[in-house]
C-alpha positions in Angstrom: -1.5 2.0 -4.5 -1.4 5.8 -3.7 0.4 8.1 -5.5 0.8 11.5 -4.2 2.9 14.8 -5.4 3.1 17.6 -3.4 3.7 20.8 -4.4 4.0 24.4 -2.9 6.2 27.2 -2.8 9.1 27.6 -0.4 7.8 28.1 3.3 4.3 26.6 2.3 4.9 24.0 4.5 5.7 20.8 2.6 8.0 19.4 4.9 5.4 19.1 7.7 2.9 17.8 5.5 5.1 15.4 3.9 5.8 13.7 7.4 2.5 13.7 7.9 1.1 11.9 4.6 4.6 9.1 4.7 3.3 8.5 8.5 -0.4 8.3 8.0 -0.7 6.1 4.6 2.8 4.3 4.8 3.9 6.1 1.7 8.0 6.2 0.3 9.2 9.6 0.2 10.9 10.5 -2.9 13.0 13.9 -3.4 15.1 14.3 -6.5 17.8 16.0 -4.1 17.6 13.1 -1.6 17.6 10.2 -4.0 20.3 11.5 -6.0 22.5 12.2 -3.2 22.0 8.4 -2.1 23.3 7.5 -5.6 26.1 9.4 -5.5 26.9 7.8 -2.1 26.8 4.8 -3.0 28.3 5.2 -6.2 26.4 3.4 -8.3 26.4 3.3 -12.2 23.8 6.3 -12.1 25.7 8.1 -9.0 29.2 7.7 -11.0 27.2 9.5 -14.3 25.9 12.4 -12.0 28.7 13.1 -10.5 30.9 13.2 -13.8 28.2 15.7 -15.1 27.9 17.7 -11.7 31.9 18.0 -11.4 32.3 19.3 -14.8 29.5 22.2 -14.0 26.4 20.4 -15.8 23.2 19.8 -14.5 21.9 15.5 -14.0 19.5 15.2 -17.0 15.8 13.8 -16.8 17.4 10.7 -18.5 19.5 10.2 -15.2 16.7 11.7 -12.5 14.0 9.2 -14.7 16.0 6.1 -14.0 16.5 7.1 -10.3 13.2 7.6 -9.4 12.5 4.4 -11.4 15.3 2.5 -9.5 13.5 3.8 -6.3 10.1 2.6 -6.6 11.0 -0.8 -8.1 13.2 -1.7 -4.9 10.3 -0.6 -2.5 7.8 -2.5 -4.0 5.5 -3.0 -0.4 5.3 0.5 0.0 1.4 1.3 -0.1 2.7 3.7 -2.9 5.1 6.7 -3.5 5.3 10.8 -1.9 6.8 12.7 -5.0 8.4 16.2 -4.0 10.4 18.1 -6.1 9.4 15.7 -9.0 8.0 16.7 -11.6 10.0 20.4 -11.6 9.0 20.8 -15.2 6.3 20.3 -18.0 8.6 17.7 -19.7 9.2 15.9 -16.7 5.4 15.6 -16.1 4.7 13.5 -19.1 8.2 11.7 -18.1 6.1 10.8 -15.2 3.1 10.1 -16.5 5.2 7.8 -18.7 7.0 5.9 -16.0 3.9 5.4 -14.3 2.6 3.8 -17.2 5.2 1.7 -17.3 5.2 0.5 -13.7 1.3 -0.5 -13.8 0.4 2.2 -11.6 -0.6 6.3 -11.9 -0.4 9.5 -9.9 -3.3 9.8 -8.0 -3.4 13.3 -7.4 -1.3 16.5 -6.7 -1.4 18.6 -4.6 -1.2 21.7 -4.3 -0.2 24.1 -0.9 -1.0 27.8 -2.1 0.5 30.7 -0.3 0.5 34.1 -1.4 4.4 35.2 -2.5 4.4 37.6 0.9 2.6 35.4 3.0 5.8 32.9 2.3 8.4 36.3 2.3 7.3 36.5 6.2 7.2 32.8 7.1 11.2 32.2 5.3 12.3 35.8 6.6 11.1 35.0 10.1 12.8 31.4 9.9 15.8 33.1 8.7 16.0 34.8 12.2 16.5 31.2 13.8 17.8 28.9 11.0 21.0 30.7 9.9 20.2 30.0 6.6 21.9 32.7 4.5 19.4 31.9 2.0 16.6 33.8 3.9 16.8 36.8 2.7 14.0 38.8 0.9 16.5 39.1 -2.3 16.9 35.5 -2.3 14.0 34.6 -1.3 12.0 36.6 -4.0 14.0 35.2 -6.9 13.0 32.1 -5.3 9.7 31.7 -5.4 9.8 33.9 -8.8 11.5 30.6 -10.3 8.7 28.6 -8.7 6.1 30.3 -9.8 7.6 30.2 -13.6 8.6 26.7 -13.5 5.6 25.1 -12.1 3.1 26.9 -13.4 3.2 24.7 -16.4 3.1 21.6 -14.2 0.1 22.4 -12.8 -1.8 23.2 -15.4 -0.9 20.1 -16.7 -2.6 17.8 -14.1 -5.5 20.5 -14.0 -6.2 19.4 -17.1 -6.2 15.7 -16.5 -8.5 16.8 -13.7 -6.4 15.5 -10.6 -4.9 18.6 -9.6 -6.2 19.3 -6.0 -5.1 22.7 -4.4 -4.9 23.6 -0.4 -4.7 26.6 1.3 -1.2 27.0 2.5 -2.1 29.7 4.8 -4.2 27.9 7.6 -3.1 26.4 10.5 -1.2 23.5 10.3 -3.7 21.1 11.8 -6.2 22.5 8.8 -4.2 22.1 6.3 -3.5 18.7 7.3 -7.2 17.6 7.4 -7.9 19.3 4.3 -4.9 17.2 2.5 -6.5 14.1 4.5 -10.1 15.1 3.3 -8.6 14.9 -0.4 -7.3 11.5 0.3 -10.1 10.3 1.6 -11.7 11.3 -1.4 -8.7 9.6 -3.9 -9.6 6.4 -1.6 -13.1 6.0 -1.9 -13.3 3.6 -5.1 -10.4 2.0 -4.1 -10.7 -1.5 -2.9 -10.3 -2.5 1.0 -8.5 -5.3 0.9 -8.0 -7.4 4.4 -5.7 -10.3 5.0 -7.1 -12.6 7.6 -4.2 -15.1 9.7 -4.7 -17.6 12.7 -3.7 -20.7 12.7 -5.9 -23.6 12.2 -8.9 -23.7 15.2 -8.7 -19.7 15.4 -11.8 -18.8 14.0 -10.8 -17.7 10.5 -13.3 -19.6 8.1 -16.1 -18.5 10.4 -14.9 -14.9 11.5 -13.9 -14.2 7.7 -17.1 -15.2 6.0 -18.8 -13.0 8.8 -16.8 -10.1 8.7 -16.7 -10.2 4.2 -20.9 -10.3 4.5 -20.9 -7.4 7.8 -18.9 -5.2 5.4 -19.8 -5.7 2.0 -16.1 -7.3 1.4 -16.0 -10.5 -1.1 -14.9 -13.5 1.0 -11.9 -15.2 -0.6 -10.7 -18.9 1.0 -8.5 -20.7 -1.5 -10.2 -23.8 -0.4 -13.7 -22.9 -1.3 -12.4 -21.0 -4.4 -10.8 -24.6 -5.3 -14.0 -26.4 -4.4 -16.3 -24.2 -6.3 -14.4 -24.6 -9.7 -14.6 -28.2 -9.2 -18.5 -28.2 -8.4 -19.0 -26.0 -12.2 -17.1 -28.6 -13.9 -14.9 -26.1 -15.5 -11.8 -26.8 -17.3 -10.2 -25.6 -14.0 -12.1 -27.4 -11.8 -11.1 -30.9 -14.1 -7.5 -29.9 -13.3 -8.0 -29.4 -9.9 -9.9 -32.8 -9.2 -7.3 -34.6 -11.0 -4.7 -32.8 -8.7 -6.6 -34.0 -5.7 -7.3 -37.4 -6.7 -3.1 -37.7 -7.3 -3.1 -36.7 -3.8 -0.7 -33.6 -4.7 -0.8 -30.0 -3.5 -2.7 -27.7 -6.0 0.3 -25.4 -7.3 0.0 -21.7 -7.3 0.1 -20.8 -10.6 -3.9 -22.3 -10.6 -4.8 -20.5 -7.2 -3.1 -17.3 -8.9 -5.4 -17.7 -11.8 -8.7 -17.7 -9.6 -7.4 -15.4 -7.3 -6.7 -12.8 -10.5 -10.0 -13.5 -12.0 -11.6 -12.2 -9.1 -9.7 -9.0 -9.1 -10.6 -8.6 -12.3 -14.1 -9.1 -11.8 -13.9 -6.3 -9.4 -13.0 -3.7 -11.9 -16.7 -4.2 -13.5 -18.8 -4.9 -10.7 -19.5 -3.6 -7.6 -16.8 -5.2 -5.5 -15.7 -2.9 -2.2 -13.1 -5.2 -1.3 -11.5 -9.0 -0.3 -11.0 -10.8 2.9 -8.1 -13.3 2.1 -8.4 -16.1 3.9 -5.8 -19.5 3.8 -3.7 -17.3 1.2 -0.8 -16.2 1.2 0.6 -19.2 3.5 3.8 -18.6 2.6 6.3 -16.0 1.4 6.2 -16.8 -1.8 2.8 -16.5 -1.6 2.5 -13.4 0.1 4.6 -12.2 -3.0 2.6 -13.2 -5.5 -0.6 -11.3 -3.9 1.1 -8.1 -3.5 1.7 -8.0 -7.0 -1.5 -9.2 -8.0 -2.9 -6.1 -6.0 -0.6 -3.8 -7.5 -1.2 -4.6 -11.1 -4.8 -4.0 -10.4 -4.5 -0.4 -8.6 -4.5 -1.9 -5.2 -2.9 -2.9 -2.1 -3.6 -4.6 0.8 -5.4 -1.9 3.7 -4.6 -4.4 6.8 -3.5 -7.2 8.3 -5.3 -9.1 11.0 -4.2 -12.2 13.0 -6.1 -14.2 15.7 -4.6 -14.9 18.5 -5.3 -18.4 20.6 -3.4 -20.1 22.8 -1.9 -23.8 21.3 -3.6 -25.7 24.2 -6.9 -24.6 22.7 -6.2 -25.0 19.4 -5.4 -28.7 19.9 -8.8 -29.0 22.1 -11.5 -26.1 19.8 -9.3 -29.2 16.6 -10.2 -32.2 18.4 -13.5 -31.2 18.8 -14.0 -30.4 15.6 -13.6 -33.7 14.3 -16.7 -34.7 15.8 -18.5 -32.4 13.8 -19.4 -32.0 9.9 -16.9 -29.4 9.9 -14.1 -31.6 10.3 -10.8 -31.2 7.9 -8.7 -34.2 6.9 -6.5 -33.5 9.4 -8.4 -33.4 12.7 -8.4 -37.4 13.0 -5.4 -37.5 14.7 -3.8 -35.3 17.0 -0.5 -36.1 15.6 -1.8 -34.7 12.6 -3.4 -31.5 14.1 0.3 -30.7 16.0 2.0 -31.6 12.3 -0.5 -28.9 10.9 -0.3 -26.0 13.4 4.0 -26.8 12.9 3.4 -26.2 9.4 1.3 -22.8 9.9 4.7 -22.0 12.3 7.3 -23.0 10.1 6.0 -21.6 6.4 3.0 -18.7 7.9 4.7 -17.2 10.9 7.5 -15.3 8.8 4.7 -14.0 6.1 3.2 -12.4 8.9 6.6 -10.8 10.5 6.9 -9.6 7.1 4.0 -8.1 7.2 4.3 -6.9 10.1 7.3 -4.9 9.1 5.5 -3.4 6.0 2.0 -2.5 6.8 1.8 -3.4 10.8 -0.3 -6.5 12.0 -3.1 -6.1 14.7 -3.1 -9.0 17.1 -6.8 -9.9 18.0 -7.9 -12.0 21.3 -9.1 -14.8 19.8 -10.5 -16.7 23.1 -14.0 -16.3 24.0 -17.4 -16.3 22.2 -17.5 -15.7 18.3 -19.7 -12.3 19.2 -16.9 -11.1 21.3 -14.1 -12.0 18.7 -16.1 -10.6 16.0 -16.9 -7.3 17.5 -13.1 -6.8 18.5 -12.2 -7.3 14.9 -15.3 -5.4 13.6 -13.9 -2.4 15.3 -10.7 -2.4 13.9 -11.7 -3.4 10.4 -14.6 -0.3 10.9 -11.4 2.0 12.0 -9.5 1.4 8.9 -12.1 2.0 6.5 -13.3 5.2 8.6 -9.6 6.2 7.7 -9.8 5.6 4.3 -13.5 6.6 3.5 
């Protein structure tokens, strides 16, 4: 998870950059004024309080703006993380962040900083005034301004300074260098993060044998719930007993076991040298695909994309029945009654995981007809793109 807050005085140029950052690393944009106005919209239990406290000449409390914000990120929760502005204003609100970020498994990455000299940001409001209207831009105004800027955030940024992730940028550039020195610090932020890929197709696509390829081309750890499964049985370990036992019953393993393997492995990666996972056969379903975006976020992470193989059902069926020739054969490539009941399962329970994906993150659709060079080269390329983005 990323999480960014951006700070500068007025005119420095936040909005731009702000569009830039939510656009670029599918961030959720939060602004005290903007979330706050949505609750008293909707007047909700926290809108009614606000407006109670604004109508009788009061200004909302951190107590109020706290819960909000708090409110906010827990209904977004497949946003790749969160674009404070305007939050935190003070030095008490900054360890109210720190606090809530605690609280929510998750931390503020970095923040950063657009710096503009005070009459650098006179001339760029005073020149906007001349086409904006605003009758705020005015060199009174705008002075006493940036004067309560200056004096209110001063604190702030001294206090991430000292926790070493304040990152400052200079305001004054051009836009298009400003912007690739704020992505230049992200990139940075990124680098020990994990790259995490989630591999669909359904059954005859190529997944097993473009995932294992693609984990060992780019140093990723392959994960297939099947061989996970397997492996535990193999080792004989109190896991693997379960598991057997399960199979022998002839009953689906439940999550809650594939969960545990799956978590142990994340956890694992916090101690060794782990870049990243291909998932592979998991998450099948929406529940599933629940379940692994919180494991991700309660260990710093998310997932970086979403890949699915493309192939035509007539070859499926034939690239399944000719598997069953071979050593590579599942259970259910005997029959081709039971290879069209399988690829109806992969429509009816995997389909909407990846449309929901798609909505969140985007999906890239990958050609999955020809030779396994060809297939794996199209998907190298995009897998070499994202983490060229986030390196």
């Amino acid at each position: 998870m990323l999480n960014i807050a951006l700070f500068g005085p007025p005119g420095a140029g936040k909005g731009t950059q702000s569009e830039f950052l939510i656009k670029e690393y599918n961030l959720f944009y939060i602004s005290t004024g903007d979330i706050l106005r949505n609750e008293l919209a909707n007047e909700s239990k926290l809108g009614l309080e606000a407006k109670s406290i604004i109508a009788s000449g009061g200004l909302v409390s951190d107590e109020i703006i706290v819960q909000i914000i708090e409110k906010t990120i827990v209904s977004n929760p497949f946003s790749n993380g969160f674009l404070f502005d305007g939050f935190p204003r003070t030095y008490i609100q900054a360890y109210i962040l720190e606090g809530l970020m605690i609280k929510l498994n998750t931390s503020l990455n970095c923040l950063i900083s657009l710096e503009v000299d005070e009459e650098e940001s006179v001339t760029r409001l005073l020149n906007r005034g001349k086409t904006s209207g605003r009758s705020d831009d005015n060199e009174t105004v705008i002075r006493n301004r940036l004067k309560e800027y200056h004096d209110k955030t001063l604190p702030v940024l001294q206090f991430y300074k000292e926790k070493g992730i304040l990152r400052g940028v200079n305001g004054s550039q051009s836009i298009e260098k400003v912007t690739v020195d704020i992505k230049n610090i992200i990139r940075n932020e990124l680098k020990n993060s994990l790259y995490n890929v989630v591999l669909f197709g359904y059954p005859g696509s190529g997944r097993g044998t473009q995932g294992k390829a693609l984990a060992e081309r780019f140093g990723l750890e392959y994960v297939a719930t099947g061989t996970m499964l397997d492996e535990e049985i193999k080792k004989g370990t109190p896991i693997g007993k379960k598991i057997k036992e399960i199979y022998d019953n002839g009953v689906l393993v439940p999550d809650e076991i594939v969960v545990q393997l799956i978590e142990k492995k994340l956890e694992d990666s916090e101690t060794k040298d782990v870049k990243g996972f291909i998932f592979k056969g998991f998450p099948r379903t929406l529940v599933q695909s629940y379940i692994l975006d919180g494991l991700l976020k309660k260990h710093g992470s998310f997932i970086s994309q979403v890949i699915e193989i493309e192939v035509p059902t007539l070859d499926l069926i034939s690239r399944l029945d000719a598997r069953r020739k071979t050593n590579d054969k599942r259970p259910y490539d005997s029959e081709t009654s039971k290879i069209v009941g399988r690829l109806q399962d992969h429509q009816d329970k995997t389909v909407p995981v990846i449309e929901k994906y798609n909505e969140q993150h985007g999906v890239i659709k990958i050609d999955g007809r020809g030779s396994f060079e060809e297939v794996f080269d199209k998907i190298s390329e995009e897998i070499k793109k994202g983490l060229e983005n986030m390196r």
